[in-house]
C-alpha positions as CSV (number, residue, x, y, z in Angstrom):
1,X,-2.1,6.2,-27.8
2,X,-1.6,5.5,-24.1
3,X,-0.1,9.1,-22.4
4,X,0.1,6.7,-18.7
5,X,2.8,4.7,-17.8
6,X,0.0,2.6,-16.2
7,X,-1.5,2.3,-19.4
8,X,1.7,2.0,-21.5
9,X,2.9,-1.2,-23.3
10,X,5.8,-1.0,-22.7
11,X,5.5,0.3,-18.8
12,X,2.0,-1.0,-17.7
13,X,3.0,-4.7,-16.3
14,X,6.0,-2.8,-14.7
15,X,3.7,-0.2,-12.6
16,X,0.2,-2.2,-12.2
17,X,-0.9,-5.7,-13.6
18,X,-3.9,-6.6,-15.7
19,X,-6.7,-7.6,-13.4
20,X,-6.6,-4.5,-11.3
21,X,-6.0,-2.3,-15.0
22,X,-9.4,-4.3,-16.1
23,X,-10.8,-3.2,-12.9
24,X,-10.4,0.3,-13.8
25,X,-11.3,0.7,-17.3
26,X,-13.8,2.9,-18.7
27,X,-16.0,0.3,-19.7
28,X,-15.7,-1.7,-16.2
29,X,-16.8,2.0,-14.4
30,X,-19.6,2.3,-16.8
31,X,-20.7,-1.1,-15.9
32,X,-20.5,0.0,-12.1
33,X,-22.4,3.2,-12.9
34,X,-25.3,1.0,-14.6
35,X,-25.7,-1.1,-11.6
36,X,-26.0,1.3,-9.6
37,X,-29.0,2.7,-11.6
38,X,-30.0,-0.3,-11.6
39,X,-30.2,-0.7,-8.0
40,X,-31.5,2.4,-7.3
41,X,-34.3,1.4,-9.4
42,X,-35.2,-1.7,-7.8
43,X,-35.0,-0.2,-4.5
44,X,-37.6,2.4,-5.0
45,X,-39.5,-0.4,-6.8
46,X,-39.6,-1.7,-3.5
47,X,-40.4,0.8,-0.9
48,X,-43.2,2.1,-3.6
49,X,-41.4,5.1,-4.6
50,X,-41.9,4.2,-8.4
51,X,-43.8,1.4,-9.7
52,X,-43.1,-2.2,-8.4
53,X,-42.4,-3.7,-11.7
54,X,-40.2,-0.8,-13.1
55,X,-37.2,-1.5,-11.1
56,X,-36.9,-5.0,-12.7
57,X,-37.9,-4.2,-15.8
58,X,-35.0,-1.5,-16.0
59,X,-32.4,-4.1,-14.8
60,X,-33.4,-6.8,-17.0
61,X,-33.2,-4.2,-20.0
62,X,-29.8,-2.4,-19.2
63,X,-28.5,-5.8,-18.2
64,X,-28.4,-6.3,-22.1
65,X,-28.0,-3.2,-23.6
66,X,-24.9,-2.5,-26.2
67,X,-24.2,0.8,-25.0
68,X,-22.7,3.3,-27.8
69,X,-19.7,3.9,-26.4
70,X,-18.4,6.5,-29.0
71,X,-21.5,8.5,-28.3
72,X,-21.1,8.6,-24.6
73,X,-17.6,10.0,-24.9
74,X,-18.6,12.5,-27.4
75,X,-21.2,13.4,-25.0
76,X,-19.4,13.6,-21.8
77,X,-16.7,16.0,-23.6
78,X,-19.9,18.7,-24.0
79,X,-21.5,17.8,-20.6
80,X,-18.4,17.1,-18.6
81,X,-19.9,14.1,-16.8
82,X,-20.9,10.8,-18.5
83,X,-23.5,10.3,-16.3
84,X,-26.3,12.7,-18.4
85,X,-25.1,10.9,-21.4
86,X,-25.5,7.4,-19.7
87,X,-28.9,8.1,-18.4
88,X,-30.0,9.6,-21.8
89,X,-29.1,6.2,-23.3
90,X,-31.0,4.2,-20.4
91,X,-33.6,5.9,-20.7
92,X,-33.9,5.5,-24.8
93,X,-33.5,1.7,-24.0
94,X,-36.4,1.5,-21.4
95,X,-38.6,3.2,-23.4
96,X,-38.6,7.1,-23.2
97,X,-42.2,7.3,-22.9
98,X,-42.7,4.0,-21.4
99,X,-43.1,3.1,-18.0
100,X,-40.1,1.7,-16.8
101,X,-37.9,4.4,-19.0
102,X,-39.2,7.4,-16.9
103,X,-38.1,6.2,-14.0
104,X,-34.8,5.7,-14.7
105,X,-32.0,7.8,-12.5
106,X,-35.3,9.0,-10.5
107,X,-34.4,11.9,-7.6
108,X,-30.6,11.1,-8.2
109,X,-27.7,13.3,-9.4
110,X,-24.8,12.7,-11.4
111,X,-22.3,12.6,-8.4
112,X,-24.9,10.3,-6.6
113,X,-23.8,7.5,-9.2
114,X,-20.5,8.6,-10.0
115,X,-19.3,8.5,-5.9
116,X,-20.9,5.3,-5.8
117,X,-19.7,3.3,-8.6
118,X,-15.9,4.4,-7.3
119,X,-17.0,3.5,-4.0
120,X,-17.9,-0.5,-5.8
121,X,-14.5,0.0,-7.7
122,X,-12.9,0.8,-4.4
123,X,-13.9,-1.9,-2.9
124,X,-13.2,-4.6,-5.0
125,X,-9.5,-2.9,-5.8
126,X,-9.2,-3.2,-1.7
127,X,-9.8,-6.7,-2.1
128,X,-6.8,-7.1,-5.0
129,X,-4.9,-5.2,-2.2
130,X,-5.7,-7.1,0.6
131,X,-4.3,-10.3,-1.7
132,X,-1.0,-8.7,-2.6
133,X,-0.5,-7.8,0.9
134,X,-1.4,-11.4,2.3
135,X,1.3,-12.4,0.0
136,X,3.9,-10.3,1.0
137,X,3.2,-10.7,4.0
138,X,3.5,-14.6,4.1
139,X,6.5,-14.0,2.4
140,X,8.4,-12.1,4.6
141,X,6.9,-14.1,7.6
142,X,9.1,-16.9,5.7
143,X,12.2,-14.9,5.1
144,X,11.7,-13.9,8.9
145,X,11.5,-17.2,10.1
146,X,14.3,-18.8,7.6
147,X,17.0,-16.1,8.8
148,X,15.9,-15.3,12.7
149,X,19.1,-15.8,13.7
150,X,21.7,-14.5,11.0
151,X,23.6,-11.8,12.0
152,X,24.9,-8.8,9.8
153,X,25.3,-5.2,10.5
154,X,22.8,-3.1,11.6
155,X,23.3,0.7,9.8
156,X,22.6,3.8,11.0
157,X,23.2,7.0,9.0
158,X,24.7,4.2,6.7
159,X,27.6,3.2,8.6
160,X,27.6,0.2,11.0
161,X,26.0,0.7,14.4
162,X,25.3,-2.5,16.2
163,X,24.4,-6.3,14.9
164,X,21.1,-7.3,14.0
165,X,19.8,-10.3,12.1
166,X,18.4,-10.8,8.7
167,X,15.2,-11.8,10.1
168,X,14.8,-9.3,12.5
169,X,14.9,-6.8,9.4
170,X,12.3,-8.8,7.6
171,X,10.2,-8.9,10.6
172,X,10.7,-5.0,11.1
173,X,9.4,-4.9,7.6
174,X,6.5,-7.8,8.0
175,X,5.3,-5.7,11.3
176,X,4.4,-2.8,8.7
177,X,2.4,-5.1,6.7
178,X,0.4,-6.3,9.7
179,X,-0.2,-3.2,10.0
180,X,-1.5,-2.2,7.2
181,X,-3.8,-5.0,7.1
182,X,-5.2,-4.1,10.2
183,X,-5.9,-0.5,8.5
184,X,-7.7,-1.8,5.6
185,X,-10.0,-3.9,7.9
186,X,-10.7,-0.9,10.0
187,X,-11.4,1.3,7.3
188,X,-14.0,-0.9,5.1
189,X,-16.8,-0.1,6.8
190,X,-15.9,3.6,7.4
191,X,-15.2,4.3,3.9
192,X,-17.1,1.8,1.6
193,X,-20.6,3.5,1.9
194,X,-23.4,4.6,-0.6
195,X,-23.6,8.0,-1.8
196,X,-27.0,9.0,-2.8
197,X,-28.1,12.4,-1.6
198,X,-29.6,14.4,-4.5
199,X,-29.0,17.7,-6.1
200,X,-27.6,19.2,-2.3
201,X,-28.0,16.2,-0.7
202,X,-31.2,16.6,1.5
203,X,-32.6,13.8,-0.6
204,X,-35.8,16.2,-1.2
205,X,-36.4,14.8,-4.6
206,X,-38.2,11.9,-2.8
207,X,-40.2,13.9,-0.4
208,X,-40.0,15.8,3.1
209,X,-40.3,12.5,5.0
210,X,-37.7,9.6,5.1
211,X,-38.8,8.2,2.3
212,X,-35.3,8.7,0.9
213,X,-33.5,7.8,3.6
214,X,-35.2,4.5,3.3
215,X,-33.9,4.4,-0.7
216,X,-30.4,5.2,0.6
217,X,-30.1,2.3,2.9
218,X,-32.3,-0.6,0.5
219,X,-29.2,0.7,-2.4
220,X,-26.6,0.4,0.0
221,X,-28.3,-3.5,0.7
222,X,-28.5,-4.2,-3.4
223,X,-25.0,-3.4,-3.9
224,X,-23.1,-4.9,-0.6
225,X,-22.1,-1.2,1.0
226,X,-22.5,0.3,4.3
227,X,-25.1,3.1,5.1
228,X,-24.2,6.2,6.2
229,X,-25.7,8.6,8.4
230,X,-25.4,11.7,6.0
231,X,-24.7,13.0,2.4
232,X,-20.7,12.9,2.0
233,X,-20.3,13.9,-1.2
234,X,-18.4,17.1,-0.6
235,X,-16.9,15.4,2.6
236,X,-14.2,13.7,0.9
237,X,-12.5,12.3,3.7
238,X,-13.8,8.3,3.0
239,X,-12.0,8.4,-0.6
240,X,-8.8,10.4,1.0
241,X,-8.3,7.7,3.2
242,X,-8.3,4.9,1.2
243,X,-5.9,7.0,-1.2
244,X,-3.6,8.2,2.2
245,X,-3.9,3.9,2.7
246,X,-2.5,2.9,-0.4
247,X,0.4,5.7,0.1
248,X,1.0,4.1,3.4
249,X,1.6,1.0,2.2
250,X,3.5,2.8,-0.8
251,X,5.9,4.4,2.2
252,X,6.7,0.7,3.4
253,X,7.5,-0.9,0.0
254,X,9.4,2.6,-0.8
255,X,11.5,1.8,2.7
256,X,12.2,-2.0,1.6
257,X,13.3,-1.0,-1.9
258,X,16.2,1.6,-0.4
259,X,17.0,-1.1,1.8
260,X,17.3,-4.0,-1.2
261,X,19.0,-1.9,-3.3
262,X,22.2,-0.6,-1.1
263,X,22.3,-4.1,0.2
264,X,22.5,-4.9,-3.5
265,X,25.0,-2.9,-4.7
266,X,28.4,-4.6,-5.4
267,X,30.3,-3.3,-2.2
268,X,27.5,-4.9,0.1
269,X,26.5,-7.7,-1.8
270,X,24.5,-9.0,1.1
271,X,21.3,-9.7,-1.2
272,X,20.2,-9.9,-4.8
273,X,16.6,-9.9,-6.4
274,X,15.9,-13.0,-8.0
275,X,17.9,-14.0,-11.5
276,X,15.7,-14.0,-14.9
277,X,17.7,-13.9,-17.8
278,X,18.0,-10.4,-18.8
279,X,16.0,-9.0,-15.9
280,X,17.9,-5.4,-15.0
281,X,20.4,-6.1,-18.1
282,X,22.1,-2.7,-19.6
283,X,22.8,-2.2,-23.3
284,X,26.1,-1.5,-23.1
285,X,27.7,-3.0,-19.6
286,X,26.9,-7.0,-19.8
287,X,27.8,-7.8,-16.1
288,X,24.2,-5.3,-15.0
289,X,21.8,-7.3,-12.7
290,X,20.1,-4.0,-11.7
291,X,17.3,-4.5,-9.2
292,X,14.8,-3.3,-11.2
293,X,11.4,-4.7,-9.1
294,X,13.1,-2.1,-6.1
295,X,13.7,0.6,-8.5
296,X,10.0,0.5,-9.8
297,X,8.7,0.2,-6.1
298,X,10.9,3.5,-5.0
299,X,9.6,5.7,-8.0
300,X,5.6,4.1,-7.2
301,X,6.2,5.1,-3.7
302,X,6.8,8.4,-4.7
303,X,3.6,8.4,-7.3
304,X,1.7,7.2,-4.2
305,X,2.1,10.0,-2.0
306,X,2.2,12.5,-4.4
307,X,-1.5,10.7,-5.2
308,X,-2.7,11.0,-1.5
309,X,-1.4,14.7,-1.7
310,X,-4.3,15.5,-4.6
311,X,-6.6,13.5,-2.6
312,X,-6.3,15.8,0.4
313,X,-6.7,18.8,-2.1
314,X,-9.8,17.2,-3.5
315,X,-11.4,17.9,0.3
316,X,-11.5,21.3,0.2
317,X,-14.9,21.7,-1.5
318,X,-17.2,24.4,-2.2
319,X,-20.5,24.2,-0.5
320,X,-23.2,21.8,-1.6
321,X,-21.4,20.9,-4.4
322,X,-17.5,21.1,-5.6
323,X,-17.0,23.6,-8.8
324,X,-13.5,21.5,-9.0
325,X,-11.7,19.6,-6.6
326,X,-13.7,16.4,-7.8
327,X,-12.3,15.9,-10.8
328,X,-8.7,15.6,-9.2
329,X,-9.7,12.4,-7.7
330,X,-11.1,11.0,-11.6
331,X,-6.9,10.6,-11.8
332,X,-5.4,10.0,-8.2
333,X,-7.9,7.0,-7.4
334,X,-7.3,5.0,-10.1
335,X,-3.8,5.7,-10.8
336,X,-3.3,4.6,-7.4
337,X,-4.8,1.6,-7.3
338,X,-3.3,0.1,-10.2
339,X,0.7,1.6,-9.2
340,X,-0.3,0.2,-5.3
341,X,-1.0,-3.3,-6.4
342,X,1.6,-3.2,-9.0
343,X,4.2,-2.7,-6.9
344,X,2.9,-5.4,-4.0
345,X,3.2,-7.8,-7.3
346,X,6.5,-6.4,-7.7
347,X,8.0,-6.6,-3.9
348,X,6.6,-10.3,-3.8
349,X,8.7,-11.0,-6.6
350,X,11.6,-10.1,-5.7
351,X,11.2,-11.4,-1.7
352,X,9.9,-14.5,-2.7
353,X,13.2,-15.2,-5.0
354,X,15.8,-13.3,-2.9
355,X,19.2,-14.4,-3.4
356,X,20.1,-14.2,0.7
357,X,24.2,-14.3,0.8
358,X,24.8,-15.2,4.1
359,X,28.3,-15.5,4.0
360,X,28.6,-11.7,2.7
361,X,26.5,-10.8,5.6
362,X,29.0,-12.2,8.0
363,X,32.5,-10.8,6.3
364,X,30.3,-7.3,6.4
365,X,30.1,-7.7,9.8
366,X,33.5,-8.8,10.6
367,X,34.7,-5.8,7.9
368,X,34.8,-3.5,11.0
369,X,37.2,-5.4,13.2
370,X,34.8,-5.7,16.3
371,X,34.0,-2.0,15.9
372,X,30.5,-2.7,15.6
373,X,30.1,-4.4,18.9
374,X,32.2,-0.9,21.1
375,X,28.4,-0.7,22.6
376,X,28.7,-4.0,24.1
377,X,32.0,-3.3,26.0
378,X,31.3,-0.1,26.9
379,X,27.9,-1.0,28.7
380,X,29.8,-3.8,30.7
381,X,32.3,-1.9,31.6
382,X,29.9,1.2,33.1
383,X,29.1,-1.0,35.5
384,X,32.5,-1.3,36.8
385,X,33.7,2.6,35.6
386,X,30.4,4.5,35.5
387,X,28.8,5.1,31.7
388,X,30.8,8.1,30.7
389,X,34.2,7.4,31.6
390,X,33.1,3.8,29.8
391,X,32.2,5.8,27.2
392,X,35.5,7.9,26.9
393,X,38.0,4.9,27.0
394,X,36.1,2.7,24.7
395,X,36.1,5.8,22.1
396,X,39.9,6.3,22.3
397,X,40.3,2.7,21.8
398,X,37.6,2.5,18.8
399,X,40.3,5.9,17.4
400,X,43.7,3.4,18.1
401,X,41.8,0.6,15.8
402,X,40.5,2.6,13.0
403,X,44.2,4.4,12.8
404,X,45.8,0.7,13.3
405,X,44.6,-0.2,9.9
406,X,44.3,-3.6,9.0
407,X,45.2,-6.7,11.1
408,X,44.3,-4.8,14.2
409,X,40.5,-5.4,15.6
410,X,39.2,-3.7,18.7
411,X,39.9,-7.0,21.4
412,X,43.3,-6.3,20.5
413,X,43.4,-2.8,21.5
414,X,41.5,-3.2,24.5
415,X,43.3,-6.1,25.9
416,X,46.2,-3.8,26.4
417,X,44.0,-1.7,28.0
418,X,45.0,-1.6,31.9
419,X,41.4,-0.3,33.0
420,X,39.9,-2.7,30.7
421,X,42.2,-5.9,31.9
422,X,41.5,-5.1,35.7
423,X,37.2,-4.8,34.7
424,X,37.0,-7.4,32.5
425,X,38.1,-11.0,32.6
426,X,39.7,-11.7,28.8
427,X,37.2,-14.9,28.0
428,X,34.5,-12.4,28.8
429,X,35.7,-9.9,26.8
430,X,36.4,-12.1,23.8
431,X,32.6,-12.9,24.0
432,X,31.7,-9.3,24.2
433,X,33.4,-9.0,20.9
434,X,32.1,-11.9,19.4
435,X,29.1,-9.7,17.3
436,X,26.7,-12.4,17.2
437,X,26.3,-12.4,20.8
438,X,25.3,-8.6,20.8
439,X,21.4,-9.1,19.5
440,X,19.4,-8.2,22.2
441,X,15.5,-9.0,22.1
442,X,15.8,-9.6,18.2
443,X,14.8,-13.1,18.1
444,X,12.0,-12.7,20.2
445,X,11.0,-10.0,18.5
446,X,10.7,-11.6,15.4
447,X,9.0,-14.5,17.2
448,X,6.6,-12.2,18.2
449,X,5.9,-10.3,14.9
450,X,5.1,-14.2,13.5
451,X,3.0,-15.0,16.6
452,X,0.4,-11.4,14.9
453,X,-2.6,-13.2,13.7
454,X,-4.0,-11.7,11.2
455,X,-7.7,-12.4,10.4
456,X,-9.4,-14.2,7.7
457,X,-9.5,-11.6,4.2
458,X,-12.4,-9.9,3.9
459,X,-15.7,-11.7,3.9
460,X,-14.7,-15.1,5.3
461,X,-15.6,-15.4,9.2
């Protein structure tokens, strides 16, 4: 019985989805821990550190073996790694007291395989990532180009500051993304490397020379990773980052989901996640259409960075090998993985269908009676007044409209306003009032954020 919400089913599609859950199964890392025996095996095979047809032969043979799986977790609950117990049944396969079967595992450790075959997982989970992100990114490149130039309130400390568009907050958003792209292609070849060092890393099973330094590089060639220039296996930085990544991009869905949600809620109504038929329903109050994809993201932001945070204990290791801190990243990486590209999966759902109410967005913006906009008067009148005195009359005239109430907007205060009438011609000051003329660089700022080229994914020139 699944203890996970990840692996719950009734939570799983909500915090991961099935191809990156497959990715991390048991059975899909023992797979990844037999190829890279495997092709440790036919890289000794051929430097001539065992003999040249034994590499193959073990391939060919593991390549069809029905492993006892029920044995191999009995097994690892007395040793406390499966990689003794996966060996053992390798080895029985090849032929114990054959040729090929006694060089099975040769000069390697457990963490040897065990680093490596997360390091493959890794890197195909980045590659899920890198899809989800391309999505939501070309997603919000779409919302940011469809609504460039629709105004609505900008917030700050949630109360109105100055206008903004809708675009420009989806390209704010967007940028992030970019961003994080840029930091998955930077990290690949820093982080997706081999580990195979031996019992302390020196690689002296295979000899004072560089014979297994030669090994190390022919396995990172056999199984597509870089080389790197030293044992990391209790420098855990490589697997930190990636983690720290995935919290990253965790923080900017986490900041989209507040965003979507107040601007959800029924005194905004500025935006709505897209309508299924019972999506966000409550059992008891039939109007609910609770934004359910943003709530998920908010709570797998938090997971994320609470994730990265047992990542970044996992570094502090004990000498030559960890008595420990390990095992905390047997739960962080995969866990993380599967709640980071469920909730890409998630945010691309709910941008991708986004019910954009424009017409809110404008009556928000309005709702302040030219409030909003004070900035815009102020600064054109410091340069008839000097800023602070600006800054002084504009205040008490923002105090007379708030206390006006109703029916009374800021133009109207100020246009009694002797200082004001003598500064400011009253067709310029009607403009300065109008809030969609008070945007600043946002258009091209979103322009630019569209103009970001992005690369081809991983692989592809």
């Amino acid at each position: 019985m699944p203890v996970s919400a990840i692996d719950s089913l009734l939570f799983r599609n909500l915090f991961g989805t099935a191809e990156i859950r497959a990715l991390f199964s048991d059975k899909s890392y023992i797979h990844d821990c037999v190829d890279v025996e495997t092709a440790l095996a036919r890289s000794q095979s051929k430097i001539g550190i065992i003999p040249a047809h034994a590499g193959e032969q073990i391939t060919t043979t593991c390549a069809t073996l029905d492993l006892d799986y029920d044995r191999l977790s009995d097994d690892t609950e007395i040793v406390g790694y499966p990689i003794l117990p996966l060996v053992r049944q390798l080895t029985a396969a090849c032929g114990d007291e054959g040729e090929a079967g006694k060089y099975v595992h040769w000069g390697a450790t457990t963490q040897d395989i065990q680093d490596t075959a997360t390091v493959l997982q890794m890197k195909a989970g980045l590659g899920i990532v890198e899809r989800k992100l391309r999505d939501v990114i070309g997603t919000l490149a779409e919302l940011a180009k469809r609504y460039r130039d629709t105004p609505m309130a900008g917030r700050t400390h949630l109360q109105h500051a100055l206008p903004v568009t809708f675009g420009y907050k989806c390209a704010v958003y967007l940028s992030g993304f970019q961003r994080h792209l840029e930091r998955l292609r930077e990290l690949r070849p820093r982080c997706l490397v081999v580990q195979f060092g031996g019992a302390a890393g020196t690689l002296a099973s295979l000899g004072s020379g560089e014979a297994g330094l030669r090994v190390r590089k022919a396995l990172a060639v056999e199984l597509g990773l870089g080389d790197p220039v030293i044992t990391w296996h209790t420098a855990r930085d490589g697997i930190a980052e990636i983690v720290n990544f995935l919290a990253l991009v965790g923080g900017s869905l986490g900041k989209m989901a507040v965003d979507l949600m107040v601007m959800s809620a029924n005194e905004l109504s500025e935006v709505s996640e897209p309508f299924v038929p019972h999506r966000g329903a409550s059992s008891t109050m039939p109007q609910k259409r609770n934004p359910i994809s943003s709530e998920v993201n908010l709570a797998a932001s938090k997971i994320l960075r609470a994730n990265a945070g047992l990542c970044l204990d996992a570094m502090s290791t004990d000498f030559e090998r960890a008595s420990g801190p390990w095992h905390l990243e047997w739960v962080a990486v995969p866990e993380s993985f599967v709640v980071a590209v469920g909730a890409l999966s998630q945010a691309d759902f709910a941008l991708s269908g986004l019910v954009v109410n424009v017409q809110q967005m404008e009556r928000n913006l309005d709702s302040t009676r030219g409030l909003i906009v004070a900035e815009a008067v102020m600064m054109e009148l410091a340069g008839r007044v000097g800023r602070q005195p600006a800054h002084d009359l504009i205040y008490e005239a923002c105090k007379k409209t708030i206390e006006a109430g109703e029916g009374t907007s800021l133009f109207d205060v100020l246009v009694q306003d002797g200082t004001v009438k003598g500064a400011i011609p009253g067709a310029k000051l009607a403009e300065l009032c109008r809030p969609a003329n008070y945007l600043g660089a946002a258009g091209r700022m979103v322009d630019d954020v569209l103009a970001v080229r992005l690369g081809a994914p991983d692989g592809l020139p």
